[in-house]
C-alpha positions in Angstrom: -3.4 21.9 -2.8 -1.5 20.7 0.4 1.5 18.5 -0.1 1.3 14.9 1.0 4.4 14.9 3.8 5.8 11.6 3.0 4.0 8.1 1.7 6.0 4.8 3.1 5.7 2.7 1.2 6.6 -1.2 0.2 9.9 0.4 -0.6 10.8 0.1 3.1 10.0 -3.5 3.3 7.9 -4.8 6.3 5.4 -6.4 7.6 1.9 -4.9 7.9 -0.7 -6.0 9.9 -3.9 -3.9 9.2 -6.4 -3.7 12.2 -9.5 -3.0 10.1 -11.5 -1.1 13.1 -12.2 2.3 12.3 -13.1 3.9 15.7 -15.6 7.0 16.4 -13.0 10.4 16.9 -14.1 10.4 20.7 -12.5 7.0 21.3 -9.6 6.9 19.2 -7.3 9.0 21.5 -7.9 6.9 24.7 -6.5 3.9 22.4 -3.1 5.3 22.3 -1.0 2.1 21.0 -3.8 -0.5 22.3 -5.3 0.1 18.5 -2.3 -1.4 16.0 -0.6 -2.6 13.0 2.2 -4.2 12.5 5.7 -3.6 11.1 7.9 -6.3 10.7 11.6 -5.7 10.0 14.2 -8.2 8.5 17.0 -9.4 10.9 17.0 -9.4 14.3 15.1 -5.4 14.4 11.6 -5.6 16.5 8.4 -5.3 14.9 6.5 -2.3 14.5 2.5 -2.2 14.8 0.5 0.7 13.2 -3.5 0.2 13.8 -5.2 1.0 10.6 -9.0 1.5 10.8 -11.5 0.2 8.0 -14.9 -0.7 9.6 -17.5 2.9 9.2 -17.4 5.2 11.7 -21.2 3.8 13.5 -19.3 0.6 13.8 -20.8 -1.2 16.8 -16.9 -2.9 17.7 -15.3 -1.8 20.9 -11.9 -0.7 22.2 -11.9 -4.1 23.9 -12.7 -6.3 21.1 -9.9 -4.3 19.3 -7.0 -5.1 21.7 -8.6 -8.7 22.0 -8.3 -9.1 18.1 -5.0 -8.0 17.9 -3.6 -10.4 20.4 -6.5 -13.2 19.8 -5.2 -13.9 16.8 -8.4 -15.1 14.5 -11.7 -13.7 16.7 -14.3 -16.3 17.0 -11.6 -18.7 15.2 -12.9 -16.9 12.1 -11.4 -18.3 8.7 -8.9 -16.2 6.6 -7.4 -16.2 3.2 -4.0 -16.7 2.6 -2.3 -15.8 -0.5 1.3 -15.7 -2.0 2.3 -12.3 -3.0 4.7 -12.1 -6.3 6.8 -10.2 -8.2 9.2 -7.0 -6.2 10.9 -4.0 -6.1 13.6 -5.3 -8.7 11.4 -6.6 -10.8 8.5 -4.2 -11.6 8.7 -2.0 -8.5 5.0 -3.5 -7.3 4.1 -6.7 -5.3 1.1 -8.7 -7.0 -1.2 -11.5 -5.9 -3.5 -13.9 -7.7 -7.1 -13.4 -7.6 -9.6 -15.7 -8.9 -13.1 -13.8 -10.6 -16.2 -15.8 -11.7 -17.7 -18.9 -12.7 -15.4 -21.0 -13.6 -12.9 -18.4 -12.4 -10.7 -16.3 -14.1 -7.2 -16.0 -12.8 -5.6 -12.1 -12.5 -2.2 -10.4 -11.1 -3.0 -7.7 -9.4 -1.1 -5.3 -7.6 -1.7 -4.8 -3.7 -2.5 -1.1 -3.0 -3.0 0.5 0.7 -3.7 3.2 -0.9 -6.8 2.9 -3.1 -10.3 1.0 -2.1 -11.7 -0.2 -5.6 -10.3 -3.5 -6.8 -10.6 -4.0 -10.6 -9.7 -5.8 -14.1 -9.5 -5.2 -17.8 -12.6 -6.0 -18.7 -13.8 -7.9 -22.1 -15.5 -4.7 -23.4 -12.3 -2.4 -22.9 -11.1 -0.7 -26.0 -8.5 1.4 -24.5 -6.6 -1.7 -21.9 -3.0 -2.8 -22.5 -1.5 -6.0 -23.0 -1.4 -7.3 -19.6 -0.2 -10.4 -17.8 -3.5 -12.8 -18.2 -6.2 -12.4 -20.5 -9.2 -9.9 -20.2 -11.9 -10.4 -18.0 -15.0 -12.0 -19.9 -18.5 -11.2 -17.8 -20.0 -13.1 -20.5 -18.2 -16.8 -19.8 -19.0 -16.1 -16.0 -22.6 -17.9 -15.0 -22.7 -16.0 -11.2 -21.4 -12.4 -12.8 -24.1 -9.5 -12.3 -23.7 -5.8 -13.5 -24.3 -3.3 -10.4 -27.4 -1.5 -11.1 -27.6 2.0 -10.6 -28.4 3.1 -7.3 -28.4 6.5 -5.0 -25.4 4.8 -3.1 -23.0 4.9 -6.6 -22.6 7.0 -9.3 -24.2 6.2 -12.6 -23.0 5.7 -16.2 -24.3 8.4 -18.4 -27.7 6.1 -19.4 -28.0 5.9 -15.1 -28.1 1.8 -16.1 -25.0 0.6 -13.9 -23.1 1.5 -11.4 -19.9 3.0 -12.2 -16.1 3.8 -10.7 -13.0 6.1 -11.3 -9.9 6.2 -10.1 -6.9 8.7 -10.6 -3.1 8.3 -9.4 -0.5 9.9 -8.3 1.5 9.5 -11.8 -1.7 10.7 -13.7 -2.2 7.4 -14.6 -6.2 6.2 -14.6 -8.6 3.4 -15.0 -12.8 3.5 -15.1 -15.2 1.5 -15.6 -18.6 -0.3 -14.4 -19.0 -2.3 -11.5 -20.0 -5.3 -11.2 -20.5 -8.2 -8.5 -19.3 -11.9 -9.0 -17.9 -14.8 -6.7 -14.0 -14.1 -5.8 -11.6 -17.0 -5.2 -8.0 -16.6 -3.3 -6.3 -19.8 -4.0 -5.4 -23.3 -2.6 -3.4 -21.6 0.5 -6.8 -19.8 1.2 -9.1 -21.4 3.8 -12.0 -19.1 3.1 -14.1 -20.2 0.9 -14.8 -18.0 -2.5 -17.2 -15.0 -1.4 -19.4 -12.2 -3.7 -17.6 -9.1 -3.7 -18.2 -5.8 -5.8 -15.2 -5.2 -8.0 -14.5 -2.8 -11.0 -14.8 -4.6 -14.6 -12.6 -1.8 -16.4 -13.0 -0.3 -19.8 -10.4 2.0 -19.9 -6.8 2.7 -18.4 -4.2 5.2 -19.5 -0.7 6.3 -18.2 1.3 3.5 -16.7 -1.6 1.7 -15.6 -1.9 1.0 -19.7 1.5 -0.3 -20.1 2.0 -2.2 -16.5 2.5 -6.1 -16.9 0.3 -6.6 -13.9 -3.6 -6.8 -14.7 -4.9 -4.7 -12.6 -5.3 -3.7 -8.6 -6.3 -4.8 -5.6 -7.7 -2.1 -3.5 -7.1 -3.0 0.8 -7.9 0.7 1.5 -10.8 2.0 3.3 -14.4 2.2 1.9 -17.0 0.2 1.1 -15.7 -1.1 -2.0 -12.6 -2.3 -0.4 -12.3 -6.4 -0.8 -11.3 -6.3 2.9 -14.2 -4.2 4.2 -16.7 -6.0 2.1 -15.4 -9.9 3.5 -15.6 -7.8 7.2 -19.3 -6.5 6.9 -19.5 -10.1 5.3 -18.3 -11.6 8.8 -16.5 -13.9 6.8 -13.0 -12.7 8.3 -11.7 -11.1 11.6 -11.5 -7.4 10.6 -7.8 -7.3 10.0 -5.1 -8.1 7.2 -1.6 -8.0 7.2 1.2 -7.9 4.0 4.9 -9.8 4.6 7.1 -8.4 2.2 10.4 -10.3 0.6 13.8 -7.7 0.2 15.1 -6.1 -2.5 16.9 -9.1 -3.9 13.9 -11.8 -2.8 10.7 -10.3 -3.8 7.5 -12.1 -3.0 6.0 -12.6 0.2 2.2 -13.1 1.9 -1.3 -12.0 2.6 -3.6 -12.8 4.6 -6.9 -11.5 5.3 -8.6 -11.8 8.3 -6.8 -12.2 11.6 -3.2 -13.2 12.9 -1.2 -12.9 15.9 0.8 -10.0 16.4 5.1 -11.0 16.4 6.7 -11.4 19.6 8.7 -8.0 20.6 6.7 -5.8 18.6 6.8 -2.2 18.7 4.0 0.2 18.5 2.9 3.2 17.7 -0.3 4.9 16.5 -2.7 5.6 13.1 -5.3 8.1 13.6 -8.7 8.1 11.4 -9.1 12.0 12.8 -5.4 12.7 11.7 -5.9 11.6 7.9 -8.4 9.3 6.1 -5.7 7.2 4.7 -3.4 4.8 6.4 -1.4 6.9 8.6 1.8 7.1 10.9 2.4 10.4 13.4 5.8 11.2 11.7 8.0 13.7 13.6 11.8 13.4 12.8 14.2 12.0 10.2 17.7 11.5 11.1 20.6 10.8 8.8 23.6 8.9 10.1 21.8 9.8 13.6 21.6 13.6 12.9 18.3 15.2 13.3 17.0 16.8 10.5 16.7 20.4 11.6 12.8 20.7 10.4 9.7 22.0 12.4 7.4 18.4 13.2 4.5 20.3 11.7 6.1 20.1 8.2 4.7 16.2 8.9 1.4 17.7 9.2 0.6 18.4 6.6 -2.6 17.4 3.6 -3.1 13.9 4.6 -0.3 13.8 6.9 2.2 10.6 6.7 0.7 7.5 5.0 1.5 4.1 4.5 0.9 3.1 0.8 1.5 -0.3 -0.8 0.9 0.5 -3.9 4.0 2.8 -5.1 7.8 1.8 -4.5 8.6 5.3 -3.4 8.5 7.8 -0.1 7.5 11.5 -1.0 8.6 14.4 1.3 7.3 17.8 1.2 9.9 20.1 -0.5 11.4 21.5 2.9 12.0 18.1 4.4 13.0 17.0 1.1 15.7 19.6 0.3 17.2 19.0 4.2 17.1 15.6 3.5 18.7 15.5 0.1 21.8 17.8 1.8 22.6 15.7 4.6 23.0 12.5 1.9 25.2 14.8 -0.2 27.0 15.2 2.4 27.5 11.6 3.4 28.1 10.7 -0.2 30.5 12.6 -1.5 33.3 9.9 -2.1 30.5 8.8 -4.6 30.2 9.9 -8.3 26.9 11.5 -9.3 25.3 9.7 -12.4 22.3 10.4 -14.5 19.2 7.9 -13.9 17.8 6.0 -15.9 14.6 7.9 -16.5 14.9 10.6 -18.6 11.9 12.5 -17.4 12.4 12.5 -13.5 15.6 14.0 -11.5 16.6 11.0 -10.1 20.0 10.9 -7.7 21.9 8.2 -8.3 25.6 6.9 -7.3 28.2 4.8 -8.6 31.2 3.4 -7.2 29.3 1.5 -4.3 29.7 -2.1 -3.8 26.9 -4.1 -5.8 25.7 -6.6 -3.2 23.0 -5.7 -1.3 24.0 -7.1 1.6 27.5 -4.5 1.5 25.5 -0.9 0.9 25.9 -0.3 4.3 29.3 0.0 3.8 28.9 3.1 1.6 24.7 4.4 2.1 24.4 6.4 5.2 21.5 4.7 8.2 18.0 7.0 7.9 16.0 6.8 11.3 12.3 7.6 11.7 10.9 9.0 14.8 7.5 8.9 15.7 5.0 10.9 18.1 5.5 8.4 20.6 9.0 8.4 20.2 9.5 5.2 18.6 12.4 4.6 16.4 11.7 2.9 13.0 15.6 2.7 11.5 16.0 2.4 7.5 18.9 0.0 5.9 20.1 1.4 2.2 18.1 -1.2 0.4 15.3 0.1 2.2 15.6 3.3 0.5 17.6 2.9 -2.9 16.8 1.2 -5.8 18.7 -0.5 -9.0 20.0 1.5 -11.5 18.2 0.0 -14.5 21.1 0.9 -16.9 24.6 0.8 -15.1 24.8 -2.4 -13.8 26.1 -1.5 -9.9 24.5 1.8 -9.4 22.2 2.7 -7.1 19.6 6.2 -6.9 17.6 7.3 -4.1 13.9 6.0 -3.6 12.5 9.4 -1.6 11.5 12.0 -3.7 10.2 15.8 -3.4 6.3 15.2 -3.3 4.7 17.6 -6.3 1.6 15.2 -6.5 -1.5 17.2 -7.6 -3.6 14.4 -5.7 -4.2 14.5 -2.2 -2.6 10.6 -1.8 -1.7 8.2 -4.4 -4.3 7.2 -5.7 -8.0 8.9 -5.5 -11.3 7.0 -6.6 -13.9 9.1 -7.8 
């Protein structure tokens, strides 16, 4: 199966405003960098906006209304929810938020994935769930909780009672369960009011997803299950949402669903529905220490192309990037001494000798630039691409990685 190029990731640290317009293949082109997203860098480095499309292909919204939502801030002064994000990179590698499920509600940490569409919880009824951050899930104590019934428009349990999901990661990690439909809160920053949304009540998760201290995930990917796309066709929110990301050292940060301004100075360039189904960037160059790479573009092309995935701390190249890339950093580190990482199973590359502070790594981690089909520059600081050495207190090992995922993207429902 092809190789997924390379996944950005939360690992680099920005801002991400998600236009939720998915646009018919015929009109996408003509958009060019009128259809966007948004990429917000720390310091005084512009903003970057990607468009990311969600609505179904027969959506009736037009090129127009796109650009005029993107710079309209909230359409038709439509409410949005606002909600903190937790947790970080140093942490537990993921970025969490609170969500609410049921009446009264039931509080849950779930991580924030780009990258998959089905949100869900450990559910009551689980047998095979870890020990998580909150409390199971109990459809019973919930008055407004109702099981999806099977349908033609789901796949069925085995009895073809309810409606079921599956979801499989890039890790091997995954979780199943039933659906189910209930009333979904986002907290007292939130001015949307709680809404029904389909989610999946989960009775069973292996692989990491077993042992993570978050409870589950959020899914803010593309489908009908997604919470995003289900508050759009709703018309609760403006069809966009955006993530704010704290630093390596800060952690934390916001959501919001529905629609914001785009930042002064932004910078933009494109995601194409026709190019890949996920969340997608047209990836062309990487430089080290502004040296191009010496790699064909089309190496970017290919499986799913280059996608934008919240939900793992880590980039993936394709081994022929990855093996260019991984010289040209030898080459820039080699007043460095070459540890073993802390995780026994995986050949992580990892450095001591570098100063500890964050804020100093530039004084010893080479720049990494990204250049886009448009020729947009998108430049990477070290903390944008290392992470902590878990065990030597100082040491740092590179966050990009030689893709060998058997999925197609990070995560696949199923």
């Amino acid at each position: 199966m092809a190789q997924t190029p390379i996944q950005l990731t939360t690992f680099f640290s920005f801002f991400i405003f998600l236009s939720s317009f998915q646009l018919d293949p015929t009109t996408v082109h003509g958009l060019s960098t009128n259809s966007t997203t948004t990429v917000l860098l720390d310091g005084a480095r512009p903003a970057m906006v990607l468009p990311l499309f969600l609505s179904p292909p027969n959506s009736s919204k037009t090129p127009s209304n796109l650009h005029r939502h993107l710079q309209g801030s909230n359409a038709n002064n439509s409410p949005y929810a606002r909600m903190r994000l937790y947790d970080g990179l140093l942490l537990n590698e993921y970025y969490t938020t609170r969500l609410w499920i049921g009446t009264p509600p039931q509080g849950f940490a779930l991580i924030v994935d780009t990258g998959g569409t089905v949100t869900y919880v450990p559910c009551s009824s689980c047998e095979q769930c870890g020990r998580h951050q909150d409390p199971k899930f109990q459809p019973e104590l919930s008055s407004t909780y109702r099981p999806v019934k099977c349908n033609n428009g789901c796949n069925c349990d085995n009895e073809k009672v309810n409606c079921v999901y599956g979801s499989l990661y890039g890790e091997m990690s995954t979780s199943s369960g039933d659906l189910g439909e209930d009333i979904i809160s986002f907290g007292i920053q939130s001015e949307l009011a709680p809404q029904r949304a389909v989610f999946g009540c989960e009775n069973l998760e292996t692989g990491d997803l077993y042992s993570q201290h978050a409870d589950g995930i959020m899914g803010l990917g593309r489908g009908d299950l997604s919470i995003v796309d289900q508050l759009v066709e709703k018309g609760v929110i403006s069809d966009s949402f955006s993530l704010c990301y704290g630093g390596m050292d800060i952690g934390g940060g916001a959501m919001v669903l529905g629609g914001i301004s785009p930042p002064s100075g932004t910078v933009f360039t494109d995601s194409d529905p026709v190019r890949s189904p996920y969340y997608n960037i047209d990836l062309k160059e990487i430089h080290v220490v502004g040296k191009q790479l010496p790699l064909n573009p089309s190496v970017f092309d290919e499986g799913h192309v280059t996608i934008l995935d919240s939900g793992t701390p880590y980039a993936y190249l394709p081994a022929a990037a990855f093996a260019a890339f991984k010289d040209a950093i030898m080459k820039e580190l080699y007043h460095l001494k070459q540890i073993r990482g802390p995780y026994p199973n995986y050949n992580d590359i990892c450095f001591s000798g570098a100063p500890s502070a964050v804020s100093q790594l530039s004084d010893a981690f080479p720049p990494i630039d990204l250049v886009f089909g448009n020729g947009q520059h998108l430049s990477l600081s070290p903390e944008n691409y290392l992470f902590r050495h878990s065990e030597d207190r100082g040491a740092y090992c590179l966050g990009i990685f030689e893709h060998r995922n058997p999925c197609p993207q990070y995560s696949c429902d199923v």
